[in-house]
Short mmCIF file of the C-alpha atoms (twelve columns), coordinates in Angstrom:
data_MODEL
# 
_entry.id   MODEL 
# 
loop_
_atom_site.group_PDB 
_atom_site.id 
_atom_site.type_symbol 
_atom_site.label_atom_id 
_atom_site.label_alt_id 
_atom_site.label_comp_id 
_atom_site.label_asym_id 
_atom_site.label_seq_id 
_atom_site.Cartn_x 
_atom_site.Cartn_y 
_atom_site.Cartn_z 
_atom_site.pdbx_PDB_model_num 
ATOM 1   C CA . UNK A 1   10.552  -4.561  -18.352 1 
ATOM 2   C CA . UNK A 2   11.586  -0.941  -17.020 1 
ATOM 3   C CA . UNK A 3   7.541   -0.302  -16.124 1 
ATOM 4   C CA . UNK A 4   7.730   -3.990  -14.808 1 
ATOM 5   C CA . UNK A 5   11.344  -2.966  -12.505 1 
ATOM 6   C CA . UNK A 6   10.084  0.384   -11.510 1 
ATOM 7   C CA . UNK A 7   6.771   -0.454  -9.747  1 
ATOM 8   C CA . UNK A 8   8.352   -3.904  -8.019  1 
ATOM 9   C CA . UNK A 9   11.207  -1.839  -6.201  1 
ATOM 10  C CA . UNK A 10  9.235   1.529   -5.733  1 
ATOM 11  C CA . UNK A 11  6.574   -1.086  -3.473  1 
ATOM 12  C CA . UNK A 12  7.943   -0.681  0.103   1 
ATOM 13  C CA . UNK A 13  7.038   -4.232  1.354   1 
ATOM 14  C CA . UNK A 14  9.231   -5.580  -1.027  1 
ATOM 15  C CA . UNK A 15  12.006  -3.780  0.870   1 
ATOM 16  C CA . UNK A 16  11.130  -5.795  3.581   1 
ATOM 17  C CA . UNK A 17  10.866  -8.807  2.609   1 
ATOM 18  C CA . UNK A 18  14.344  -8.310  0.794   1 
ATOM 19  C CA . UNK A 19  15.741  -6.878  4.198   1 
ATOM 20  C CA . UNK A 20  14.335  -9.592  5.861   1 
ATOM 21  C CA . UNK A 21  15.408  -12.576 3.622   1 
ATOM 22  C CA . UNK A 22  18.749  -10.890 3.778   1 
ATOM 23  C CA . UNK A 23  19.076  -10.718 6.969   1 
ATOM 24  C CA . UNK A 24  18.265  -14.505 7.388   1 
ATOM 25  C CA . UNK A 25  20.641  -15.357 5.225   1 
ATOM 26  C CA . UNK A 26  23.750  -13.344 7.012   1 
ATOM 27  C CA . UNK A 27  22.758  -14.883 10.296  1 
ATOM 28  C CA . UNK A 28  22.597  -18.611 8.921   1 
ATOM 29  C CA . UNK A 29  25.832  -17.987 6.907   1 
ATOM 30  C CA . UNK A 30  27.608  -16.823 10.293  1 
ATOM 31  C CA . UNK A 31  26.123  -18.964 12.593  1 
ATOM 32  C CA . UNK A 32  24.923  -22.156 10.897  1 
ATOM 33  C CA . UNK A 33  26.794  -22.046 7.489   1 
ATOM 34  C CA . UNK A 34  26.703  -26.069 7.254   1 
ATOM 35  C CA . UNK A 35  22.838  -25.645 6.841   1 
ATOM 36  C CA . UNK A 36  23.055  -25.097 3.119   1 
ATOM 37  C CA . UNK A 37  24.904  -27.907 1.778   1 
ATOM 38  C CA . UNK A 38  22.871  -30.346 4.655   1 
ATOM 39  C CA . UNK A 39  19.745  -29.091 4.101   1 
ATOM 40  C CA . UNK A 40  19.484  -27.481 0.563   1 
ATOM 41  C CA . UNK A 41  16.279  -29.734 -0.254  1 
ATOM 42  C CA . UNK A 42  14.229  -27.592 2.087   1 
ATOM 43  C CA . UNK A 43  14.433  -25.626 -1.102  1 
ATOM 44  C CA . UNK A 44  12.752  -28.253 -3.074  1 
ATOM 45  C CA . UNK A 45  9.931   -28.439 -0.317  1 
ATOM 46  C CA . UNK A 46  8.707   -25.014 -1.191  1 
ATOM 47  C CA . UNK A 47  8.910   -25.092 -5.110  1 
ATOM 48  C CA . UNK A 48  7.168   -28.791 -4.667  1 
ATOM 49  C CA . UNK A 49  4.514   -27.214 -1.923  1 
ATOM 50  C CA . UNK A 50  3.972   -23.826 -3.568  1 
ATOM 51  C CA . UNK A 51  1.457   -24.411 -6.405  1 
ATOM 52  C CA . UNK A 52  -1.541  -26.318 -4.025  1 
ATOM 53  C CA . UNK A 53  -0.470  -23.524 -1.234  1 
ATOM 54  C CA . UNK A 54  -1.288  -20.999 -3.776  1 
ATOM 55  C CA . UNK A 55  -3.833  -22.472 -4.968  1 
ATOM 56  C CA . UNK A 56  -6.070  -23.111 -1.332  1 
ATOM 57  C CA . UNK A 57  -4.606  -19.411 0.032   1 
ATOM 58  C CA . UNK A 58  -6.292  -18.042 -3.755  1 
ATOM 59  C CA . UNK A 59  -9.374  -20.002 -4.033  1 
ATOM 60  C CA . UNK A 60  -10.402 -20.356 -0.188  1 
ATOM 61  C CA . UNK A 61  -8.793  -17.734 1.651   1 
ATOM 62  C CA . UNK A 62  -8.596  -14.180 -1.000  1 
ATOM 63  C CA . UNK A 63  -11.997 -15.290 -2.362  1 
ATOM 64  C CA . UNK A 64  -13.441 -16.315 0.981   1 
ATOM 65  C CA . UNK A 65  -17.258 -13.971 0.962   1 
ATOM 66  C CA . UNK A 66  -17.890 -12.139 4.284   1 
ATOM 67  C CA . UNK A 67  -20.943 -10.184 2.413   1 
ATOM 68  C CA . UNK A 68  -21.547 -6.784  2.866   1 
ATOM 69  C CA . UNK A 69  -22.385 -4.161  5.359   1 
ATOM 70  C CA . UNK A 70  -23.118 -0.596  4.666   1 
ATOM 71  C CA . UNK A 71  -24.974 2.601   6.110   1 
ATOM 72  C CA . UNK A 72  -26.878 4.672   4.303   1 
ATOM 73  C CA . UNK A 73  -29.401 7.561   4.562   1 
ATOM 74  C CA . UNK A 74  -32.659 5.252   5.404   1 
ATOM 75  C CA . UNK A 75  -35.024 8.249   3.361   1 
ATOM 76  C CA . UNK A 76  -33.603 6.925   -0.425  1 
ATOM 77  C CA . UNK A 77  -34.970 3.618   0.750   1 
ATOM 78  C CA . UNK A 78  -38.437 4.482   0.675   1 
ATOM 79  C CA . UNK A 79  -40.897 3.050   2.932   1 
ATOM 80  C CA . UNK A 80  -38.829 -0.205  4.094   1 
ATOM 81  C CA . UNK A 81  -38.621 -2.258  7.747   1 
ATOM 82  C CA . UNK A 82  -36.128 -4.208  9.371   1 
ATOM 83  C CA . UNK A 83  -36.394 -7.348  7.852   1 
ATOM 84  C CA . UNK A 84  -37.023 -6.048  4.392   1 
ATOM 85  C CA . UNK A 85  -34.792 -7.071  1.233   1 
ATOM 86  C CA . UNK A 86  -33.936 -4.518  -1.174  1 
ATOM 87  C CA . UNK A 87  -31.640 -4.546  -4.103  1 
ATOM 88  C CA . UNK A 88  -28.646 -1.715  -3.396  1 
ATOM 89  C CA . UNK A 89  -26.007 -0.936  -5.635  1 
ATOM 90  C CA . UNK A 90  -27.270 -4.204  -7.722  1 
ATOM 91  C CA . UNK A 91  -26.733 -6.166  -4.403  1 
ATOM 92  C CA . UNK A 92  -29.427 -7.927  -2.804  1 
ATOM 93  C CA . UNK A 93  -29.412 -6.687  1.094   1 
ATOM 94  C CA . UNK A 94  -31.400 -7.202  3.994   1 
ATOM 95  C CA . UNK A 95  -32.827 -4.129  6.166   1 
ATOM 96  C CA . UNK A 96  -31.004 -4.642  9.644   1 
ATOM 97  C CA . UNK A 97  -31.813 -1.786  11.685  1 
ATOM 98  C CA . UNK A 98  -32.987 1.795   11.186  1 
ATOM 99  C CA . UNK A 99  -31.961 4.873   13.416  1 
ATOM 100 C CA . UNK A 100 -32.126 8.475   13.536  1 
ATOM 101 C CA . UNK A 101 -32.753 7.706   9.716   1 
ATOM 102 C CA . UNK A 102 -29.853 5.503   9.367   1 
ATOM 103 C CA . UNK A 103 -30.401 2.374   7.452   1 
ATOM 104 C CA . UNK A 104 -28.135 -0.304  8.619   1 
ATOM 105 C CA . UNK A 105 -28.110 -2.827  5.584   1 
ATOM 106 C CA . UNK A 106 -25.719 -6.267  4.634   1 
ATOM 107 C CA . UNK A 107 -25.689 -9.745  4.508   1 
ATOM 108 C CA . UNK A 108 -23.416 -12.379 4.987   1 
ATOM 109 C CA . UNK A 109 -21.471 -12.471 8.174   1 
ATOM 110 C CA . UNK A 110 -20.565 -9.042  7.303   1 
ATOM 111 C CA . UNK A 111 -22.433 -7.380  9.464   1 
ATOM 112 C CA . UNK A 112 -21.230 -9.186  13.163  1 
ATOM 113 C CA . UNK A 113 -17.571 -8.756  11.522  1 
ATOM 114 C CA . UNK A 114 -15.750 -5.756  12.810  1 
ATOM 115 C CA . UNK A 115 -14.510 -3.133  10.299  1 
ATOM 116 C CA . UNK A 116 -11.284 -3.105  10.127  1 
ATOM 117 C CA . UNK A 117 -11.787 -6.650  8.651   1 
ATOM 118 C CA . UNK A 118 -14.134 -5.705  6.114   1 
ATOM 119 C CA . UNK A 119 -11.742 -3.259  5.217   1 
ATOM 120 C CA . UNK A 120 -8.913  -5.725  5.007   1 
ATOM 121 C CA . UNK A 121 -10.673 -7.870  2.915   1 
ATOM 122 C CA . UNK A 122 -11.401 -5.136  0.588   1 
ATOM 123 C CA . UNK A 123 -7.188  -4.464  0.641   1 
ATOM 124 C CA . UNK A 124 -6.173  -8.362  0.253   1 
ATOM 125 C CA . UNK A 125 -8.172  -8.869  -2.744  1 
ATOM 126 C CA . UNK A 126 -11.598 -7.682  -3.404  1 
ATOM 127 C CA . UNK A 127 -10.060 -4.312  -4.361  1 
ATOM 128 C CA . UNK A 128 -8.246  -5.998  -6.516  1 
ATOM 129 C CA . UNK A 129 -10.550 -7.804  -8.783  1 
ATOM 130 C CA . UNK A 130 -12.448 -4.624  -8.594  1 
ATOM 131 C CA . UNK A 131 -9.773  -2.778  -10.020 1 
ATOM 132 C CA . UNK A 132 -6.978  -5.091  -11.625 1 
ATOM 133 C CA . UNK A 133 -4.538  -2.517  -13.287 1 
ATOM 134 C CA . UNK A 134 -4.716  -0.649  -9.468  1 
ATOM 135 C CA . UNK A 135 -0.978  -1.202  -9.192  1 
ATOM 136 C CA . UNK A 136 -1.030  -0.693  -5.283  1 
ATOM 137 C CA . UNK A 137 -3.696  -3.269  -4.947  1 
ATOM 138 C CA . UNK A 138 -1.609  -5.852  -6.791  1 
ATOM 139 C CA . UNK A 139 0.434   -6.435  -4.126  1 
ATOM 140 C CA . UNK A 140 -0.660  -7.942  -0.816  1 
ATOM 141 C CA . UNK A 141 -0.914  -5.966  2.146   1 
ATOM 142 C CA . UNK A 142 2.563   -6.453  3.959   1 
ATOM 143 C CA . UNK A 143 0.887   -7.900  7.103   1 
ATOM 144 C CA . UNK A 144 -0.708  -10.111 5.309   1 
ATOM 145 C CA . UNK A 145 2.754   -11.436 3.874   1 
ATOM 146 C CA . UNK A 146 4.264   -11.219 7.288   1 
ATOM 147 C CA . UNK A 147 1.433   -13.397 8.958   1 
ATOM 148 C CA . UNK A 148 2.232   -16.071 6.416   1 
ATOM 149 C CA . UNK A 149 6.237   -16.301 6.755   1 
ATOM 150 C CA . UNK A 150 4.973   -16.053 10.908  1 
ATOM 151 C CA . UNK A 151 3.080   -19.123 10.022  1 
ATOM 152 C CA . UNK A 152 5.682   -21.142 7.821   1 
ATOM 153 C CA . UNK A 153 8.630   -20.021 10.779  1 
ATOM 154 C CA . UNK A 154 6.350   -21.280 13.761  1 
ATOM 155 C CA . UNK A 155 5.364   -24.283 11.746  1 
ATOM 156 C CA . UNK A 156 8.818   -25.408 10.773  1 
ATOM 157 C CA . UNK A 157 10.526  -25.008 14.444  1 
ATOM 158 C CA . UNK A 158 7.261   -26.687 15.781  1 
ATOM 159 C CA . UNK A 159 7.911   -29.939 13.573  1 
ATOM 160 C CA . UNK A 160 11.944  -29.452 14.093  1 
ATOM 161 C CA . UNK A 161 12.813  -27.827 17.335  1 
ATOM 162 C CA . UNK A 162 15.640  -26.663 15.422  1 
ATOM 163 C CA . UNK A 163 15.632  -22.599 14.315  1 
ATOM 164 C CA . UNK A 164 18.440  -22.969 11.694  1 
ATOM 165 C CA . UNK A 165 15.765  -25.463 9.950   1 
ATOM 166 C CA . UNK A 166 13.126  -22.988 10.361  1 
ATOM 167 C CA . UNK A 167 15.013  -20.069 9.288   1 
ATOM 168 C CA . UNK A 168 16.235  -21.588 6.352   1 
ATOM 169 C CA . UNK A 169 12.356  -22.874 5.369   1 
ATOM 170 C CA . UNK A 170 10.981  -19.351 5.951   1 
ATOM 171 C CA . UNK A 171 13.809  -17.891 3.682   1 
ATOM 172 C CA . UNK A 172 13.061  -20.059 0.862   1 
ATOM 173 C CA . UNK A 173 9.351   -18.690 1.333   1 
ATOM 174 C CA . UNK A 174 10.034  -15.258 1.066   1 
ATOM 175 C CA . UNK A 175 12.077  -15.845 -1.399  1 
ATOM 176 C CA . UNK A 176 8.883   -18.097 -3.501  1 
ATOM 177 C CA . UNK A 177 7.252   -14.903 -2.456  1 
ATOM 178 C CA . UNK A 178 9.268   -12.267 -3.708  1 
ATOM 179 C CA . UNK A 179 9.031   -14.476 -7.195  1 
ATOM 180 C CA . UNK A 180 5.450   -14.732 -6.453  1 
ATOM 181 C CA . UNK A 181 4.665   -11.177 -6.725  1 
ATOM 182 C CA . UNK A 182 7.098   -10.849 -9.732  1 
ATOM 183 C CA . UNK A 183 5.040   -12.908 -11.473 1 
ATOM 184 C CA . UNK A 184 1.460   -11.251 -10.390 1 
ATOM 185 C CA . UNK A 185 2.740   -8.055  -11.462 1 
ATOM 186 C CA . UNK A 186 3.963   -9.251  -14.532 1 
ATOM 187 C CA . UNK A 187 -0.016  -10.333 -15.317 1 
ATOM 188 C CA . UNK A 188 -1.272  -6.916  -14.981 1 
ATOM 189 C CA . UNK A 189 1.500   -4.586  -16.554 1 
ATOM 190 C CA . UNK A 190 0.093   -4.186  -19.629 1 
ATOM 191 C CA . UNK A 191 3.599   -3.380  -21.390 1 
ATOM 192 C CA . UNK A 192 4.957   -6.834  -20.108 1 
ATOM 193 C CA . UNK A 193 5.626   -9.330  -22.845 1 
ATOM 194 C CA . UNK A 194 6.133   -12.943 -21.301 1 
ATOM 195 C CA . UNK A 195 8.687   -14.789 -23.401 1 
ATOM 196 C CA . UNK A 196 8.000   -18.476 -22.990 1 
ATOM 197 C CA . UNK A 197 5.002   -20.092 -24.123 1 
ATOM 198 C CA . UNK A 198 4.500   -21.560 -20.685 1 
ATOM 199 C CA . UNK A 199 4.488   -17.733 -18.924 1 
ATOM 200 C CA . UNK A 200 2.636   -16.514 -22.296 1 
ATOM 201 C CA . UNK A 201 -0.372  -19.014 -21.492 1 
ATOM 202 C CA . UNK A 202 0.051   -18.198 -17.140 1 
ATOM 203 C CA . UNK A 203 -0.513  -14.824 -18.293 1 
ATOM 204 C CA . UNK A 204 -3.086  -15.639 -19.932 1 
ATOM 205 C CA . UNK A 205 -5.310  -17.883 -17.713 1 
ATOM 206 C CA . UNK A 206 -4.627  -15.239 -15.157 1 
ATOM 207 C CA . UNK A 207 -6.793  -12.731 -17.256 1 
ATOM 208 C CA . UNK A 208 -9.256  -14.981 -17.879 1 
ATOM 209 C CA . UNK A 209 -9.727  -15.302 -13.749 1 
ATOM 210 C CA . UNK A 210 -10.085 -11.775 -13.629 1 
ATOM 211 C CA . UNK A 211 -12.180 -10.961 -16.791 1 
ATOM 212 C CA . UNK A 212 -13.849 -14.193 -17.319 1 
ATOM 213 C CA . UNK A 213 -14.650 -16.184 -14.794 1 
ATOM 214 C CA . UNK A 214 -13.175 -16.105 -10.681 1 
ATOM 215 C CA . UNK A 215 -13.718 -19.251 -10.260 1 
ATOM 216 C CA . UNK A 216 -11.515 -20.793 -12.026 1 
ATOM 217 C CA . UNK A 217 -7.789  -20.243 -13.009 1 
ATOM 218 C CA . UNK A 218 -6.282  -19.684 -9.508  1 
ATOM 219 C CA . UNK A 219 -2.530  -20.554 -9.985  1 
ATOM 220 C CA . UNK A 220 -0.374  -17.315 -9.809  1 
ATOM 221 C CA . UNK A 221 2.916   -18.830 -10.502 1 
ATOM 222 C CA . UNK A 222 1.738   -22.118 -11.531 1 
ATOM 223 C CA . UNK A 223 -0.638  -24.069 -13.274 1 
ATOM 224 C CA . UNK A 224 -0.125  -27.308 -11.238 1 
ATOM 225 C CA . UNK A 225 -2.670  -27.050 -8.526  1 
ATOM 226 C CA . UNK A 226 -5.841  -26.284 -11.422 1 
ATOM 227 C CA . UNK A 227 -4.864  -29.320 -13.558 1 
ATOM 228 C CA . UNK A 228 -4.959  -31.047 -10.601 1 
ATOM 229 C CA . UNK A 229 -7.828  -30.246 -9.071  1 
ATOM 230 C CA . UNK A 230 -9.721  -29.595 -12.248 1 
ATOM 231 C CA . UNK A 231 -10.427 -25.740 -12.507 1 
ATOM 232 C CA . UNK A 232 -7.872  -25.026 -15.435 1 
ATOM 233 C CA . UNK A 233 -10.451 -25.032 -18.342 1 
ATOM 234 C CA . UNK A 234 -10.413 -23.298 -22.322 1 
ATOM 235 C CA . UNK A 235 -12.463 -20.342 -22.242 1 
ATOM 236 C CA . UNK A 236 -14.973 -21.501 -24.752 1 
ATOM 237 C CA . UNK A 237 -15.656 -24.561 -22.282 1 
ATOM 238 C CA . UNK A 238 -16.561 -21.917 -19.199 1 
ATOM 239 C CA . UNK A 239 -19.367 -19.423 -18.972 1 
ATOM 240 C CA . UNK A 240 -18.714 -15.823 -18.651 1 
ATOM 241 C CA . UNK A 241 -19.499 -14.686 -14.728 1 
ATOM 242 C CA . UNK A 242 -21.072 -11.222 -13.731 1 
ATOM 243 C CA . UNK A 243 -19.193 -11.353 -10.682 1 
ATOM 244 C CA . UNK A 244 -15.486 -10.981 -11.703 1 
ATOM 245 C CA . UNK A 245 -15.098 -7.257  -10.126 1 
ATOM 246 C CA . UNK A 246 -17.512 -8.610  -7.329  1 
ATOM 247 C CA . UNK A 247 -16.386 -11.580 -5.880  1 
ATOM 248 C CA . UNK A 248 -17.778 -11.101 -2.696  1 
ATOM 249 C CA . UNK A 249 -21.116 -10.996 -4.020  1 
ATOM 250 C CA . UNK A 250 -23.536 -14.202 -3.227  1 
# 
């Protein structure tokens, strides 16, 4: 628990999001303080929501494959065209360009994607799953995190027109969150003992999603959203996948 403590408050986003949940809080307890005894069940909205909005964000978003792109010193390429496929760091590429004996290799949409997104790709999640134990890679990048509570704010006021609504949605969210990354922690400290049966077998089926098979097992937090859409499985009924430390391969 101390290893578990000591890297979840020595990550500076989760500062943040504690300043910023905070904050909310103090402003709808001076301004709007009725707002938690009217609406309290906006609570329940976000426990209810959480697991499927985990479970699409997971499976379709983190796991989305751009391909690759790279540049490399054309002469350890041998004699090879534009247009040529070659197999690269056991990745299948195509030959894009050549210049001033500069190979430009990828596939995917990659290649027309600019880098800073390839990079942030590579930050969300595909470092990750590259390297689970990287403790700094656990976490998601803070704009990330901020771009969704952006999202859940806008979305609320737009359906309400009313910000104490809104604010008091998008606290319960980073406060989901905040639990959210608990819990994702939790799955990769090695030291960290779950006590229940249920977190003993979330534990679990989140190590068999990273050193198993990617495609299955995507609840976090919850196990809801796989029974219900059919990629919770036993590990004897799944194959294992090469691609668990390369999910962005094709």
């Amino acid at each position: 628990m101390k290893t578990m403590v000591k890297h979840f408050f020595l990550h500076p986003a989760i500062w943040v999001y504690l300043i910023v949940f905070t904050s909310i809080i103090i402003y709808l307890s001076f301004f709007y303080g009725h707002i938690f005894k009217s609406h309290w069940w906006l609570i329940l909205i976000t426990i209810v929501f959480a697991p499927f909005l985990e479970w699409f964000t997971h499976k379709y978003i983190l796991h989305w494959k751009i391909g690759k792109f790279k540049r490399v010193d054309a002469s350890i390429l041998g004699e090879v065209i534009p247009g040529d496929t070659i197999v690269y760091e056991n990745s299948r590429y195509e030959v894009l360009s050549i210049k001033n004996n500069q190979a430009y290799i990828g596939y995917g949409i990659a290649p027309m994607l600019p880098e800073f997104i390839r990079k942030g790709m590579y930050t969300l999640h595909y470092g990750h799953h590259e390297n689970p134990n990287n403790i700094k890679l656990i976490f998601a990048p803070i704009t990330f995190s901020i771009g969704l509570f952006s999202v859940m704010f806008i979305g609320a006021y737009a359906l309400t027109f009313r910000l104490d609504i809104a604010m008091l949605f998008t606290s319960s969210v980073i406060a989901y969150y905040l639990y959210y990354e608990w819990v994702h922690l939790g799955h990769h400290i090695a030291e960290y003992k779950p006590i229940t049966s249920w977190s003993k077998k979330l534990k679990k089926a989140h190590l068999f999603h990273h050193y198993h098979n990617e495609n299955l097992w995507w609840g976090i937090t919850n196990s809801l959203g796989d029974y219900l859409m059919g990629t919770y499985k036993k590990q004897k009924e799944t194959n294992q996948s090469e691609t668990t430390m390369d999910i962005n391969s094709f």
